[in-house]
N, C-alpha and C positions, 0 to 999 in steps of 0.2 A: 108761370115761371118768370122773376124776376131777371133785368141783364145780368147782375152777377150770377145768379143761379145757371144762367143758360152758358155762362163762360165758362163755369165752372164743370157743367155740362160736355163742351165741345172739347177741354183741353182734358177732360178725365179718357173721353174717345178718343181722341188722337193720342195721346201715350199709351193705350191701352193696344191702338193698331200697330205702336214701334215697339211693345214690349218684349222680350225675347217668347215669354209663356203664351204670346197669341201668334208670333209667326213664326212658331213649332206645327200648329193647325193650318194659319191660313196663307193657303199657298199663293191667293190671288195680292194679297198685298207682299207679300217676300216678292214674287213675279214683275211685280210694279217695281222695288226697288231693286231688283236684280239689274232690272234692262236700264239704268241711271249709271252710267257712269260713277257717278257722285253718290248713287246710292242710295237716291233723294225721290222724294214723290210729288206732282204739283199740287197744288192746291185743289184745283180742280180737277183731278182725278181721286183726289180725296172725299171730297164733296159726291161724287156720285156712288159708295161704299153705302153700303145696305145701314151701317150707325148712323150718320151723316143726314142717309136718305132720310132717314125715319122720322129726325126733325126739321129735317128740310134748312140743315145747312147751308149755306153761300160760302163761295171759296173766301170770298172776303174776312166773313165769320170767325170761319179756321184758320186764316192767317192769322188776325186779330188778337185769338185765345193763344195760338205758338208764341206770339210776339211778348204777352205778359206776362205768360203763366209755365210756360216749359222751354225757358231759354239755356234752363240748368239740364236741361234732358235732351233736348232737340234743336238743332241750328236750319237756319236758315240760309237761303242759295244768297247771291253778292246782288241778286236782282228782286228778291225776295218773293220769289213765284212758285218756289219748292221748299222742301221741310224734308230734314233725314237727322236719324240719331248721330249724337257724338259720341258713344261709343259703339264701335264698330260691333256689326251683327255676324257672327259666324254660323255659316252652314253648314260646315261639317264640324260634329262638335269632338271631331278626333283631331282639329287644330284648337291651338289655345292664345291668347290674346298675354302671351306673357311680357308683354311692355307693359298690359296694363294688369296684372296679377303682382299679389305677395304670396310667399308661404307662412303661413303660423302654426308652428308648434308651441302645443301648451292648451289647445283650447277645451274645455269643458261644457258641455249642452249643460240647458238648450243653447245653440248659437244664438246670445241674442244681442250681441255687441258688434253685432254687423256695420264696416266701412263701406260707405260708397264712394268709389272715387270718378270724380268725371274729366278728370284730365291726367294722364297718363305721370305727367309733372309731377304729382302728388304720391305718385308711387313710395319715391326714394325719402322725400319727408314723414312719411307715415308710417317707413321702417324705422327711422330714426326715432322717431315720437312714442313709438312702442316696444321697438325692439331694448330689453334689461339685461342683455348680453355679449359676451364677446365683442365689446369697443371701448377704447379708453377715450375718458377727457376731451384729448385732444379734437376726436370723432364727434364733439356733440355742436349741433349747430344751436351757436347762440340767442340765434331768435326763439327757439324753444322755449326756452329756458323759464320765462311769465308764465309760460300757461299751464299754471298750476294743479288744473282742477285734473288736463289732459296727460301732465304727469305721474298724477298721485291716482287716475285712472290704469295707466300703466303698470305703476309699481303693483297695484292690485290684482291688475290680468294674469300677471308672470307672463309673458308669453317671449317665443321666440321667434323671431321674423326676419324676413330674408326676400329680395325680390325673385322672384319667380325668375329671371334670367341667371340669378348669383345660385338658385337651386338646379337649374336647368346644369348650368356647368359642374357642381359638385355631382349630379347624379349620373353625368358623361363620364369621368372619373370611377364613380365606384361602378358603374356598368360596364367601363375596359378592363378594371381591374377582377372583378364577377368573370369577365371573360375568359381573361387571362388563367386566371386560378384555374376554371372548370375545364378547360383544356387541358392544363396542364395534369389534374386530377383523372380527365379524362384517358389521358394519353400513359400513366402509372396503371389504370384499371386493364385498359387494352392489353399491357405489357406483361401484368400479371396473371390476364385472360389465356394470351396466348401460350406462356412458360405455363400455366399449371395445364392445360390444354394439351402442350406437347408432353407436359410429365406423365398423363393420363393415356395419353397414346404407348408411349414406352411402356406405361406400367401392362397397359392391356396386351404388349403383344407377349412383352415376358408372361406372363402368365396364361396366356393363352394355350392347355395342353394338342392344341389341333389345328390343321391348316385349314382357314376356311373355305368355302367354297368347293367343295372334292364331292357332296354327300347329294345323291341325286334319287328321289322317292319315283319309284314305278309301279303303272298302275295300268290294268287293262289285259296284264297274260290270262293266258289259260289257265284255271284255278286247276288241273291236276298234271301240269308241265313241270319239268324236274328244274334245278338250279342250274345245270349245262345247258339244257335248251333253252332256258332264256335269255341265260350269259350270250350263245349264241345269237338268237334271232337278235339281240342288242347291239352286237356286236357289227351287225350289218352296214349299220350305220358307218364304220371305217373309224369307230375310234374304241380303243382297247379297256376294258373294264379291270382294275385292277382286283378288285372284293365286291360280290353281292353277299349280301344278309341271307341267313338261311331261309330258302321258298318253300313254305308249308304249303303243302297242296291241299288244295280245298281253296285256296284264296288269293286272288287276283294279281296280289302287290308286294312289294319289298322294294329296300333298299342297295342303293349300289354306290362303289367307292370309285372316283376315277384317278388319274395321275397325277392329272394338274384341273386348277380350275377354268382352263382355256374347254381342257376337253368337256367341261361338265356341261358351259354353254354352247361345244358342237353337239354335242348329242340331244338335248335338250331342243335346238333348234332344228334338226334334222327331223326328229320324231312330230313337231310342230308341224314342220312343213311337208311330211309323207305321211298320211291316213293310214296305217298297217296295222290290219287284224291278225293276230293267232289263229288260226283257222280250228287245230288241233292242238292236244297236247304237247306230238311230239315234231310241230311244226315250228324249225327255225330258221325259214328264209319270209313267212309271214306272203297278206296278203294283200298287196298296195288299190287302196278305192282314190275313187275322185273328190269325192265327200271328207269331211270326216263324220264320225256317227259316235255315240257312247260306247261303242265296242273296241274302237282304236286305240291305241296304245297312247298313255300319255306319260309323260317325264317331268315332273317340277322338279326345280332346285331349290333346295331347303335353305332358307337363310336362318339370322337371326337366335331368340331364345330354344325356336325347335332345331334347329343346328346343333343348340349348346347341348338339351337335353340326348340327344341322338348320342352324343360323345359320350355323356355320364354316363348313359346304360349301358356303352358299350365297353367303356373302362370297369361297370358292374359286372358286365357277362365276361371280363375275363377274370 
């Protein structure tokens, strides 16, 4: 390997160690320019990197190859004993380098009319240079104006260009005003939510032919105890039954109507919290255990669609 070849060599390794696509992967050289201030790496700290090693680099080497060959890529310290990119590296890539970004709209794959710019400087000339929109006359910097080949490039792009700080602020704009709207949108739907919500309420109570909460299922008498004895033994409880369902005897359970729905939830609670067997048929003062067991009397309160239908049959049976 000739000098040139070996220069050519060290400076392809050293832009390759600052490139953004290697210190995605290698944390030891980000590590080295984290802890710089400046952001910069020595020479010889360079030199001892596994590429380096390999040919057995000298810090001198790698100065040498920065100094001729990537001074457009990579700068060097005021003492010349470090080396760091010029444009800055970002680590978190949910921040963005918009001093040194354009926006362009217009463009068409493949991207292959790729700008690079190495000085932040060059931003606001290379919107000028490109951008075929939205400026008059007045807007056009003179110096442009020869470089014919870079214009009649343009006219051909079509694109539209903007610096990334002149987009940053029009998208703060239509993002308050995005706000703005969807609140307000927001805050119509609510209003609407809640008027059709209370109209549904209204409509449901008008139409409701019964009061809910009254209808209380019993389960557990004496399958050959009359309709008074178990009105009674229910009744123990200390709250008054206005209507049971007719008790076919032969079978354990029926329905019962109370006054209000306060009373549904005493009796319902009571029977919960006292284990009371029917002993007998024509037993209605019942027979209180410490347990409860399957034999107990039990009480649910009917909500819901079996509420509803309870109603319809019963408006059937009249």
């Amino acid at each position: 390997m000739n000098f040139d070849e070996r220069q050519a060599r060290l400076t392809n390794i050293l832009e390759t160690y600052f490139s953004d696509a290697s210190l995605l992967w290698d944390k030891v050289m980000l590590s080295k320019m984290l802890k710089d201030p400046e952001k910069m790496v020595s020479f010889e700290e360079l030199s001892k990197l596994p590429k380096f090693k390999s040919i057995a680099a000298t810090a001198e080497e790698i100065r040498s190859a920065a100094e001729e060959h990537s001074i457009s890529r990579l700068k060097l310290s005021e003492d010349k004993q470090k080396v760091g990119r010029i444009k800055p590296y970002v680590v978190d890539k949910k921040e963005e380098l918009d001093e040194w970004s354009i926006y362009v709209e217009g463009l068409k794959k493949p991207y292959d009319n790729e700008q690079k710019f190495h000085d932040k400087n060059n931003v606001e000339r290379a919107i000028q240079i490109v951008n075929r929109y939205n400026r008059s006359d007045e807007a056009v910097d003179d110096s442009i104006l020869d470089e014919s080949e870079i214009k009649s490039l343009a006219d051909k792009l079509n694109l539209r260009v903007m610096s990334k700080m002149q987009w940053n602020d029009l998208k703060d704009k239509y993002m308050r005003l995005l706000s703005e709207r969807k609140a307000y949108a927001t805050k119509l739907w609510n209003e609407y939510q809640k008027e059709k919500k209370e109209q549904n309420i209204e409509q449901e109570i008008e139409e409701k032919p019964f009061t809910e909460g009254l209808i209380v299922f019993v389960d557990g008498l004496h399958p050959q105890c009359s309709k008074t004895v178990a009105t009674a033994l229910l009744q123990t409880s200390g709250v008054q039954i206005a209507f049971m369902n007719t008790k076919k005897k032969g079978l354990p359970s029926t329905h019962i109507r109370l006054k209000t729905p306060e009373d549904s939830i005493r009796i319902c609670d009571y029977f919960s919290t006292h284990h009371i067997i029917q002993e007998t048929e024509k037993d209605t003062a019942g027979k209180e255990q410490e347990s409860k067991t399957a034999d107990c009397l039990k009480l649910r309160l009917i909500q819901g669609t079996e509420e509803k239908i309870y109603w319809e049959n019963d408006l059937n049976r009249k």
